[in-house]
C-alpha positions as CSV (number, residue, x, y, z in Angstrom):
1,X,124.4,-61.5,-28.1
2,X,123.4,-64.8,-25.9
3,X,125.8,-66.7,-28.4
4,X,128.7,-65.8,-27.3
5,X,127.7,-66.7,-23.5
6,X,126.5,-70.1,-24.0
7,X,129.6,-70.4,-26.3
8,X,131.7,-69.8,-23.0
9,X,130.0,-72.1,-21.0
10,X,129.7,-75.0,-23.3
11,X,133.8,-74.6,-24.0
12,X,134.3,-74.4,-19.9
13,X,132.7,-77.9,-19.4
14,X,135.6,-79.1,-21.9
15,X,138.1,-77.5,-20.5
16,X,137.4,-78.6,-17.4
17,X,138.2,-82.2,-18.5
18,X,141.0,-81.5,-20.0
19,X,142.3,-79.5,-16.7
20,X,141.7,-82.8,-14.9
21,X,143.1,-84.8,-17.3
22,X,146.4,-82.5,-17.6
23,X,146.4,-83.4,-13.6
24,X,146.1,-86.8,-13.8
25,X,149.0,-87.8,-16.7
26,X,151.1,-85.2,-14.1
27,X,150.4,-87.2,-10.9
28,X,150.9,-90.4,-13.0
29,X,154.6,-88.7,-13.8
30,X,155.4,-87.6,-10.9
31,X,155.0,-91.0,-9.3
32,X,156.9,-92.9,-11.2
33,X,159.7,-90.8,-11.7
34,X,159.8,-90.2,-7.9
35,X,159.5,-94.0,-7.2
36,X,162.4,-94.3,-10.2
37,X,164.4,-91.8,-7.8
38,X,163.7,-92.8,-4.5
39,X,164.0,-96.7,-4.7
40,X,167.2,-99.0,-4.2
41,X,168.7,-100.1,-6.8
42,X,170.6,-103.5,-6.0
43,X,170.1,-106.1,-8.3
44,X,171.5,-109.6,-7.3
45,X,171.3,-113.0,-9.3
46,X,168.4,-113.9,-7.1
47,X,166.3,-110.7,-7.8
48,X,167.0,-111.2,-11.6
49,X,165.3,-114.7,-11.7
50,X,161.8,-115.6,-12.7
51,X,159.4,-115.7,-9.9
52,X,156.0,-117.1,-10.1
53,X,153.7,-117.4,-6.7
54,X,156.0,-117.8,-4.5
55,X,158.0,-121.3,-6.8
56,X,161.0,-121.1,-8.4
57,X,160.4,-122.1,-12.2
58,X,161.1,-126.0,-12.5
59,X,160.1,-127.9,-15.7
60,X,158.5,-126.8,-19.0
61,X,157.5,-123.1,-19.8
62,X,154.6,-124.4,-21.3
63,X,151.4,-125.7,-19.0
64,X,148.1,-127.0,-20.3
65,X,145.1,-125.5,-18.9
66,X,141.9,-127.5,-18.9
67,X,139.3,-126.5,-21.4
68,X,136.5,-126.5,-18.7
69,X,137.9,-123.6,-16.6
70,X,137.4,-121.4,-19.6
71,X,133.5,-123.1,-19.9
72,X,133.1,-122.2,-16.3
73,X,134.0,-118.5,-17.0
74,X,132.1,-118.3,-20.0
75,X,128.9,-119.3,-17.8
76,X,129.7,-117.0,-15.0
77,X,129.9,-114.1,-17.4
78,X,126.9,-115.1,-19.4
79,X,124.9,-115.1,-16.0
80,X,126.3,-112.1,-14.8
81,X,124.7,-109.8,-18.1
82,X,121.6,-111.7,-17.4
83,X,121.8,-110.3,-13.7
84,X,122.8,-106.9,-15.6
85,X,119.5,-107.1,-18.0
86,X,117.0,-108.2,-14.4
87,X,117.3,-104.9,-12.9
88,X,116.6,-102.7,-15.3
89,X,113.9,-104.5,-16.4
90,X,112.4,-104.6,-13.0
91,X,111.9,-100.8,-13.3
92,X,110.6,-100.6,-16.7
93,X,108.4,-103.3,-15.5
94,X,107.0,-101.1,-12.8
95,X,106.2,-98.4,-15.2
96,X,102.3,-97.9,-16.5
97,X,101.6,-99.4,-20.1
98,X,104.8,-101.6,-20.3
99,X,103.9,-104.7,-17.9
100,X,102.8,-107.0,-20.4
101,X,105.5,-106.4,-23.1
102,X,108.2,-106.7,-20.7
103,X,107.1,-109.9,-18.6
104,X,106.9,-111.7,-22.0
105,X,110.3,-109.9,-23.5
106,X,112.3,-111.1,-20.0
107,X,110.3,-114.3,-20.1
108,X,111.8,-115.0,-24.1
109,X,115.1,-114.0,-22.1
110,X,115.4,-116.1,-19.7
111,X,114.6,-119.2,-21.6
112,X,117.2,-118.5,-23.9
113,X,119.4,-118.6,-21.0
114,X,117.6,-121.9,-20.0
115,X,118.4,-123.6,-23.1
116,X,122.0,-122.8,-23.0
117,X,122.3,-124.1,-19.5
118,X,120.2,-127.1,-20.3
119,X,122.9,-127.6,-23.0
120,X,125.7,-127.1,-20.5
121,X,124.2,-129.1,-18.3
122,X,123.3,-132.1,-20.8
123,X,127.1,-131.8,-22.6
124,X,128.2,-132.4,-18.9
125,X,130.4,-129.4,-18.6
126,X,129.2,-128.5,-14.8
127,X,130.8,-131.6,-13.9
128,X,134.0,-131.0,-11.5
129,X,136.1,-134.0,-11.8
């Protein structure tokens, strides 16, 4: 006889997401189609012209990007998982019976991360120039 209540309860949690989901895809509607309504619609030569930051388009459509900007992001997001993995491992370090393990399984860590910036460092990608 308890089947049927915990039945209810686990299908409410569901349909609870699905009643804000139903909301949200409605809001995301109704804004558009009310900004579709409510704005101007004059378009003009200028308006229907490329616009990039502000420049009108001069030149080549195709730029070359520098190899090194995507270096520097690759190192930024390499450092920020590492920043990711410190914190929890500060907790589990805290707890009794796991000190040892993790100081060594952090300390494996971070030299991998070591090497690679050693590498970075020695290929002479943090150079700006």
């Amino acid at each position: 006889m308890n089947e049927g209540r915990t039945d209810v309860a686990y299908f409410h949690g569901y349909s609870v997401v699905g009643l804000v989901a139903v909301v949200g895809v409605l809001f995301v509607t109704v804004s558009f189609t009310a900004g579709r309504l409510l704005r101007p619609d004059v378009p003009t030569r200028e308006k229907l012209l490329s616009y990039e930051c502000g420049v009108d388009p001069v030149g080549e459509d195709w730029a070359h990007t520098q190899i090194r900007y995507y270096v520097y992001a690759f190192l930024y997001v390499i450092f920020a998982v590492d920043a990711i993995f410190l914190f929890p491992w500060a907790t589990v370090f805290a707890a009794h019976g796991f000190g040892g393990t993790t100081l060594v399984e952090m300390f494996v860590f971070l030299g991998f991360l070591a090497v690679g910036l050693l590498y970075a460092w020695k290929k002479g990608v943090l150079e700006w120039t």
